[in-house]
LORO-601957 format. One record per atom (N, C-alpha, C): residue in three letters; x, z, y. Coordinates in nm, 4 decimals, padded with zeros to 6 digits. Layout:
<sites>
<site aa="ala" x="X" z="Z" y="Y"/>
...
</sites>
This chain:
<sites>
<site aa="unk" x="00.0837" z="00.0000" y="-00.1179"/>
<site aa="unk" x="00.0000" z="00.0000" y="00.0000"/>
<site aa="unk" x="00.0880" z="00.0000" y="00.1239"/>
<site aa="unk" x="00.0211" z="-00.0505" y="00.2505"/>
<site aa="unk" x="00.1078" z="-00.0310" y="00.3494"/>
<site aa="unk" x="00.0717" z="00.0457" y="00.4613"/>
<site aa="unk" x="00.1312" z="00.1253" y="00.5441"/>
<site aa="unk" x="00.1122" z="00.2392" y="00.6113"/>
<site aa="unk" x="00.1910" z="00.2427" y="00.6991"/>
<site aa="unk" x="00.1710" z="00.2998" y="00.7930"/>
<site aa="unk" x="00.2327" z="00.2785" y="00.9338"/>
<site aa="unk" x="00.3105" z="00.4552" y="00.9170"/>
<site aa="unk" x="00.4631" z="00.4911" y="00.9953"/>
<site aa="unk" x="00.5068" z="00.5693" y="00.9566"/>
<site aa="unk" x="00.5262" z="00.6379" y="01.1241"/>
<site aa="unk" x="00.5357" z="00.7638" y="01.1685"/>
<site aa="unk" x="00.5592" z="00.7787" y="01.3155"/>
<site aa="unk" x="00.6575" z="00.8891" y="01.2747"/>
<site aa="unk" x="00.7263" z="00.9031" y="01.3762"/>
<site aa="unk" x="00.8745" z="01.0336" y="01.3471"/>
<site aa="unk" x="00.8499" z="01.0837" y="01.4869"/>
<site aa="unk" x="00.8613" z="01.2212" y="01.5334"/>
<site aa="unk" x="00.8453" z="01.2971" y="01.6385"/>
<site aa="unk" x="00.9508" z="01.3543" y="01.6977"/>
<site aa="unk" x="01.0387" z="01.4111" y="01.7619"/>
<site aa="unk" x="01.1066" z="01.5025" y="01.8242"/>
<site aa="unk" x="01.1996" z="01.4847" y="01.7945"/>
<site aa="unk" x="01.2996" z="01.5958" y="01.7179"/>
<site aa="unk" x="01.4387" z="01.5830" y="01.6810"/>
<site aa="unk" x="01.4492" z="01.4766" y="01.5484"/>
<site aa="unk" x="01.3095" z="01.4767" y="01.4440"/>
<site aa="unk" x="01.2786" z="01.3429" y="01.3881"/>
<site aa="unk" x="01.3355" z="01.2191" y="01.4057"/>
<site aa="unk" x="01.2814" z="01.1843" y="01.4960"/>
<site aa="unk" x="01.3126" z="01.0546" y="01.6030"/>
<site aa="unk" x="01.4207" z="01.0644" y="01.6341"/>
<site aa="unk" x="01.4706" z="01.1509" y="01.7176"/>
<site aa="unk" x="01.6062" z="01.1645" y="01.7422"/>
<site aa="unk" x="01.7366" z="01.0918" y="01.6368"/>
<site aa="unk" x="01.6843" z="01.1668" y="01.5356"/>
<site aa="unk" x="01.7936" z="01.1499" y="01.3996"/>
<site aa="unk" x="01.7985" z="01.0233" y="01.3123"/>
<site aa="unk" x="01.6888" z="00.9776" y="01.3433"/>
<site aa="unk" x="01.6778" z="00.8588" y="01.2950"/>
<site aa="unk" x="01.6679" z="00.7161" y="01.3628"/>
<site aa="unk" x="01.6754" z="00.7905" y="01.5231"/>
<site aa="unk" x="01.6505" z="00.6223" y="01.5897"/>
<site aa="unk" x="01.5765" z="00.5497" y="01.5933"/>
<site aa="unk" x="01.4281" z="00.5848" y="01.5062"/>
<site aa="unk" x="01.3069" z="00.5177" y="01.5635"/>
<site aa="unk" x="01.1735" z="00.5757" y="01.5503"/>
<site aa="unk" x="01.0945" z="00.5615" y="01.6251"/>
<site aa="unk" x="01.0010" z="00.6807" y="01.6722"/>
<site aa="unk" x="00.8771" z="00.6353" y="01.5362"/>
<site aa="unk" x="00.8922" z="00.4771" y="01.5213"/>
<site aa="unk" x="00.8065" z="00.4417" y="01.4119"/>
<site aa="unk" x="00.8428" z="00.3425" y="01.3402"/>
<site aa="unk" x="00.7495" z="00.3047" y="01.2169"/>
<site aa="unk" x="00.7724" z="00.1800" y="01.1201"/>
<site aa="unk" x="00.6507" z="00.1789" y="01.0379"/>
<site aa="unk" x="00.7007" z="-00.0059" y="01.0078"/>
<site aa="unk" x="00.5697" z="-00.0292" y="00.8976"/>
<site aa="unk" x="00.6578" z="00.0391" y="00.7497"/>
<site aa="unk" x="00.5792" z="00.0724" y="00.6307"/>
<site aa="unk" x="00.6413" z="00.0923" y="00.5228"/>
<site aa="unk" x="00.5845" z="00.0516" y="00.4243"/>
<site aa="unk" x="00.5771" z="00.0114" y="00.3091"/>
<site aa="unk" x="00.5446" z="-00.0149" y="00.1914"/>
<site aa="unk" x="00.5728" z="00.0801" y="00.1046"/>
<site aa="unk" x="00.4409" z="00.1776" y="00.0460"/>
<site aa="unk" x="00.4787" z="00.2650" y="-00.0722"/>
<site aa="unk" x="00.4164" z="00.2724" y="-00.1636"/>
<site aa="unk" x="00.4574" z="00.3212" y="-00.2716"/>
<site aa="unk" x="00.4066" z="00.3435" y="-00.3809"/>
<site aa="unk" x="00.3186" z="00.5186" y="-00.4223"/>
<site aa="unk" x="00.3343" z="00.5923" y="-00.3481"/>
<site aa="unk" x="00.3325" z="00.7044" y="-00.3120"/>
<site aa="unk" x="00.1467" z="00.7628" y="-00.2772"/>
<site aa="unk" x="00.1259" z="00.8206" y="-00.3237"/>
<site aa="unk" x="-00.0506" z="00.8441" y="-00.3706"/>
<site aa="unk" x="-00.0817" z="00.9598" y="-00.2909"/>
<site aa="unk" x="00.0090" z="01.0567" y="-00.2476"/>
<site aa="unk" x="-00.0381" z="01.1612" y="-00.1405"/>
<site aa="unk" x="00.1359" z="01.1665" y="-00.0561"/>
<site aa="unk" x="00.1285" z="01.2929" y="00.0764"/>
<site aa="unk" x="00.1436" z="01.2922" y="00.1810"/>
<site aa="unk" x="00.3334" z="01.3373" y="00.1292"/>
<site aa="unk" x="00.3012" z="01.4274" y="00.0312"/>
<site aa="unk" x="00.4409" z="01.4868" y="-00.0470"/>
<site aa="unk" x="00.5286" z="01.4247" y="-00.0987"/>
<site aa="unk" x="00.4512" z="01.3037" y="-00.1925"/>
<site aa="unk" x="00.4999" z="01.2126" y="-00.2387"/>
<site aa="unk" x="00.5824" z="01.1341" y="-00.1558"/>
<site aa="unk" x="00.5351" z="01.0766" y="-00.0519"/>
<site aa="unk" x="00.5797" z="00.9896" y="00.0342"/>
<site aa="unk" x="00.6912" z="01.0562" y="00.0568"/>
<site aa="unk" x="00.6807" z="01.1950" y="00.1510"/>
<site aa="unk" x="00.8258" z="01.2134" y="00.1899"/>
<site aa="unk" x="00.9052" z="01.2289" y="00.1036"/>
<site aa="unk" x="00.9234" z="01.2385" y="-00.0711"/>
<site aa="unk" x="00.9833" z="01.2918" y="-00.1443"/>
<site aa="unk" x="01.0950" z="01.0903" y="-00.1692"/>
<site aa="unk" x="00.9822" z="00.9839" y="-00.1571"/>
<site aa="unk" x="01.0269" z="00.8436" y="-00.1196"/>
<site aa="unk" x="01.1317" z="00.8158" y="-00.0079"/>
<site aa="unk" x="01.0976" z="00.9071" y="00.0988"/>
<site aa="unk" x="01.1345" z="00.8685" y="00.2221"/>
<site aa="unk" x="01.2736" z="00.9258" y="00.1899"/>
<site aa="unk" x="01.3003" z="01.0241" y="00.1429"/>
<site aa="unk" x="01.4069" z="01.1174" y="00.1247"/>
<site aa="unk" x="01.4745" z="01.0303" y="00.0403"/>
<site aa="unk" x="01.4776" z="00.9865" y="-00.0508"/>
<site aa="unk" x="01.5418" z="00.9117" y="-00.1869"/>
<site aa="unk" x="01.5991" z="00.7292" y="-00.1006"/>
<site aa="unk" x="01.5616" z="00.7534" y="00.0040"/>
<site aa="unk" x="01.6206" z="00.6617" y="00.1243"/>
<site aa="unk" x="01.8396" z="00.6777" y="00.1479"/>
<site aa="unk" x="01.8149" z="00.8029" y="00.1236"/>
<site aa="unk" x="01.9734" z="00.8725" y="00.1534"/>
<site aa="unk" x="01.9613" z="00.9093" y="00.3297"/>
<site aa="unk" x="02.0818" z="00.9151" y="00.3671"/>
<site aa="unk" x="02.1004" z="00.9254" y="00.4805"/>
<site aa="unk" x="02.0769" z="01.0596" y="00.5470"/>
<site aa="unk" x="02.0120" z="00.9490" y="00.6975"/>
<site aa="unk" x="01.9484" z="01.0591" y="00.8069"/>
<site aa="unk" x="01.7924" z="01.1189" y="00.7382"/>
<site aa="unk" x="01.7534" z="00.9960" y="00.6494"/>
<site aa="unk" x="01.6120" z="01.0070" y="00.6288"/>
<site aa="unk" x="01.5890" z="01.1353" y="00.5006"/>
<site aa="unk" x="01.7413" z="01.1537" y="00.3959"/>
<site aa="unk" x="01.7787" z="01.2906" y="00.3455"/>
<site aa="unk" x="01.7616" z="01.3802" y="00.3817"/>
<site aa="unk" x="01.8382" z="01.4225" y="00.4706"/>
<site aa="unk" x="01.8817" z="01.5132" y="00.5820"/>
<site aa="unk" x="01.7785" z="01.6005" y="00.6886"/>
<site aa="unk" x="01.6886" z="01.4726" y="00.7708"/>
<site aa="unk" x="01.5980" z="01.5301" y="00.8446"/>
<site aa="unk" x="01.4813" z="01.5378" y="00.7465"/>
<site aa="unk" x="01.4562" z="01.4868" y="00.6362"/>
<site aa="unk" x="01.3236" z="01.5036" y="00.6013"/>
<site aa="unk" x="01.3072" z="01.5504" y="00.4446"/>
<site aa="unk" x="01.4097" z="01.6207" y="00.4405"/>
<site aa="unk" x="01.4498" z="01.6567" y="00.2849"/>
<site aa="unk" x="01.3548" z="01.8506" y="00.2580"/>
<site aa="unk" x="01.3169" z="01.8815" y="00.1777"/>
<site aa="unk" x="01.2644" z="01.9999" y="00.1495"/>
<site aa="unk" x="01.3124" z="02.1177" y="00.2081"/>
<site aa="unk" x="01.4740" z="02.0898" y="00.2069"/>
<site aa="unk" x="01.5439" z="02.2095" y="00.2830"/>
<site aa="unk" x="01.5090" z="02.2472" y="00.4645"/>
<site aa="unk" x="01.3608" z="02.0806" y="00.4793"/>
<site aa="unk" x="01.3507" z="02.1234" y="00.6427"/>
<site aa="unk" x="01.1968" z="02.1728" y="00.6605"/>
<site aa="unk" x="01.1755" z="02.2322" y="00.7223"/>
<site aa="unk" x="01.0616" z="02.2923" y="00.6996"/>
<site aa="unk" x="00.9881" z="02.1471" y="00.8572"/>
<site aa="unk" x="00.8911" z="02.1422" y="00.8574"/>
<site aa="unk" x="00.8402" z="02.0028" y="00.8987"/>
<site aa="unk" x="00.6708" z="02.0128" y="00.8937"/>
<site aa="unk" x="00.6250" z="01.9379" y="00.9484"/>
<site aa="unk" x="00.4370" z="01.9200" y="00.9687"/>
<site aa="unk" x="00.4566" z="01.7797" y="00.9381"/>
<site aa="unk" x="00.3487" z="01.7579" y="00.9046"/>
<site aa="unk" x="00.2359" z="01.6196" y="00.8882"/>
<site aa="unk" x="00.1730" z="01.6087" y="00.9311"/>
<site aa="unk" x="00.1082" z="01.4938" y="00.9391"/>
<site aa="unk" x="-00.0431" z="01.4427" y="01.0095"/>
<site aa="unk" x="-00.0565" z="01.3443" y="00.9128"/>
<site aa="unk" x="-00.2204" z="01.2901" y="00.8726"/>
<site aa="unk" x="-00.2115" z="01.1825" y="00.8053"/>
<site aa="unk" x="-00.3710" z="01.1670" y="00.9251"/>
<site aa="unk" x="-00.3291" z="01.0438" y="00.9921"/>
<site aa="unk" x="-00.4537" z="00.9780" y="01.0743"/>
<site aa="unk" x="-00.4528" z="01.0778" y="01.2038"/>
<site aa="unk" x="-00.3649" z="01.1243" y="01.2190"/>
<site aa="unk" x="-00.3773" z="01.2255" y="01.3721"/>
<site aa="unk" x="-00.4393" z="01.3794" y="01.3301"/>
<site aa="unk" x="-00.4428" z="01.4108" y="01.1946"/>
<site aa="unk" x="-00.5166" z="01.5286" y="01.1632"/>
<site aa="unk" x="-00.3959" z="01.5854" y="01.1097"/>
<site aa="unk" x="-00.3702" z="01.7657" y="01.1307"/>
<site aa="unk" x="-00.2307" z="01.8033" y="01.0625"/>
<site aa="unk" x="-00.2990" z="01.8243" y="00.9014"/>
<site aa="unk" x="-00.2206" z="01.7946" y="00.8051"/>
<site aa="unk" x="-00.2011" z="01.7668" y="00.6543"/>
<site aa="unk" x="-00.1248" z="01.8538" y="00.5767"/>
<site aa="unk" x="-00.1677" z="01.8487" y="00.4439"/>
<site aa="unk" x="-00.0938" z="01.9359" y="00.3399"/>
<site aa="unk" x="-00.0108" z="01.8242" y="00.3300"/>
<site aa="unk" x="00.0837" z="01.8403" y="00.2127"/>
<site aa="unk" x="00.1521" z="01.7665" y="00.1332"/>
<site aa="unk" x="00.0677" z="01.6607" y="00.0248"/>
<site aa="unk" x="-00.0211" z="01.7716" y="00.0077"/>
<site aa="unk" x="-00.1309" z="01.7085" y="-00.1134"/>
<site aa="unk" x="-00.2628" z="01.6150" y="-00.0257"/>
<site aa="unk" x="-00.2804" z="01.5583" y="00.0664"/>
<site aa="unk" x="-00.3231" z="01.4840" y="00.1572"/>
<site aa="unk" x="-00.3325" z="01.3097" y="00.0929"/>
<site aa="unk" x="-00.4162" z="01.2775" y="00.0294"/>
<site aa="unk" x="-00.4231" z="01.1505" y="-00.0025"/>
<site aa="unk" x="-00.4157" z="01.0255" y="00.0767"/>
<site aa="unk" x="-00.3032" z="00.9665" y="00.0475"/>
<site aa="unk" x="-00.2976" z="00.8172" y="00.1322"/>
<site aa="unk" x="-00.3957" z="00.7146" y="00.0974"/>
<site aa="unk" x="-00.4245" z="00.6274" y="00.2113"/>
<site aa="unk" x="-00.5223" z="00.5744" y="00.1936"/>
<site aa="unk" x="-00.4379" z="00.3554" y="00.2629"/>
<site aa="unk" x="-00.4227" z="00.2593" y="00.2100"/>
<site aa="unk" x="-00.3895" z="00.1389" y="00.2602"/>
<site aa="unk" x="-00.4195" z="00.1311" y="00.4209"/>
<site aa="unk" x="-00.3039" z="00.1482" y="00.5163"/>
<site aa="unk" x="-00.3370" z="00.1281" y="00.6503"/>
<site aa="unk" x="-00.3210" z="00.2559" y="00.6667"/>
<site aa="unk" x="-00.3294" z="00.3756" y="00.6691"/>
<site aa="unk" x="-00.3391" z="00.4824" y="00.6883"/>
<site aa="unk" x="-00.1774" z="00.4805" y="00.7774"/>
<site aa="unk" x="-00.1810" z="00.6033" y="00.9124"/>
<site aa="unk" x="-00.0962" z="00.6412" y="00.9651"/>
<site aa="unk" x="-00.0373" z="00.8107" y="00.9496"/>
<site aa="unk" x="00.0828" z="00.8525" y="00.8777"/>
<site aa="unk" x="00.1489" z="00.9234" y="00.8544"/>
<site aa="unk" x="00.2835" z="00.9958" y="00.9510"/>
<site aa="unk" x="00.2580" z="01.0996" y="00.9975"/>
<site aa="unk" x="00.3885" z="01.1417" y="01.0857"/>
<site aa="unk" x="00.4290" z="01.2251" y="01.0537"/>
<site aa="unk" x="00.5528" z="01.2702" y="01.0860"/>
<site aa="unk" x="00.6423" z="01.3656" y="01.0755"/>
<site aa="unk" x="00.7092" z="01.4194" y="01.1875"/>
<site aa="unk" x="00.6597" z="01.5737" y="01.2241"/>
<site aa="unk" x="00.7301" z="01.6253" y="01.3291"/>
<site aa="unk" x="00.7234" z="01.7642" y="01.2951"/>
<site aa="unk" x="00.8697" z="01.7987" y="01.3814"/>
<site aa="unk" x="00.9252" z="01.9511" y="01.3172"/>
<site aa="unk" x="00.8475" z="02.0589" y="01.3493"/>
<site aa="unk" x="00.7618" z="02.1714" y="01.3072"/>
<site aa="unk" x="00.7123" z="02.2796" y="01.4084"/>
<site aa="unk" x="00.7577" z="02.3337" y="01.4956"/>
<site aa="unk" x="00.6275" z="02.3671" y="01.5738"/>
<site aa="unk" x="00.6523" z="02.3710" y="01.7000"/>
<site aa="unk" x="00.5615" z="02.5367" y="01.7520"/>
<site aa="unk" x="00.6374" z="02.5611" y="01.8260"/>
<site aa="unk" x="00.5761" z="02.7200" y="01.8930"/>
<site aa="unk" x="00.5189" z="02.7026" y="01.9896"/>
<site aa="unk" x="00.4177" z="02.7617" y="02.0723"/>
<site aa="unk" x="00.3955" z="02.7697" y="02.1712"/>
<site aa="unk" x="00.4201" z="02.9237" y="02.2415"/>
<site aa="unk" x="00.4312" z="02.9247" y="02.4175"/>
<site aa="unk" x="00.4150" z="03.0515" y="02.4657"/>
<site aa="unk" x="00.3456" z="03.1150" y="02.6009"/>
</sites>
């Protein structure tokens, strides 16, 4: 399926682009990043289990267990505090 991907904050930062189209094979929200990770790299690094991180799938914040849907938009940005 194909899905539009958005990266947020220090995200973006680390990777140099705020978004992308992607092609996955990947059936919920966990999955995907567990894909995205198996990338190597920055995409290891910033988005690997050892980072603690939010989702959105469609602008709504998401579990891991969050079912993808063809077309569906997926982001990733680090938590955030307010004060």
């Amino acid at each position: 399926m194909n899905i539009q991907l958005r990266y947020f904050a220090s995200i973006r930062e680390a990777l140099g682009v705020g978004q992308e189209p992607w092609q996955t094979q990947a059936q919920t929200v966990a999955q995907l990043r567990q894909e995205l990770v198996a990338r190597g790299g920055a995409y290891a690094d910033v988005l690997g289990s050892h980072r603690a991180l939010r989702a959105a799938l469609n602008q709504d914040l998401c579990e891991g267990s969050a079912a993808l849907q063809d077309g569906c938009e997926v982001a990733f940005f680090p938590p955030v505090t307010g004060g």
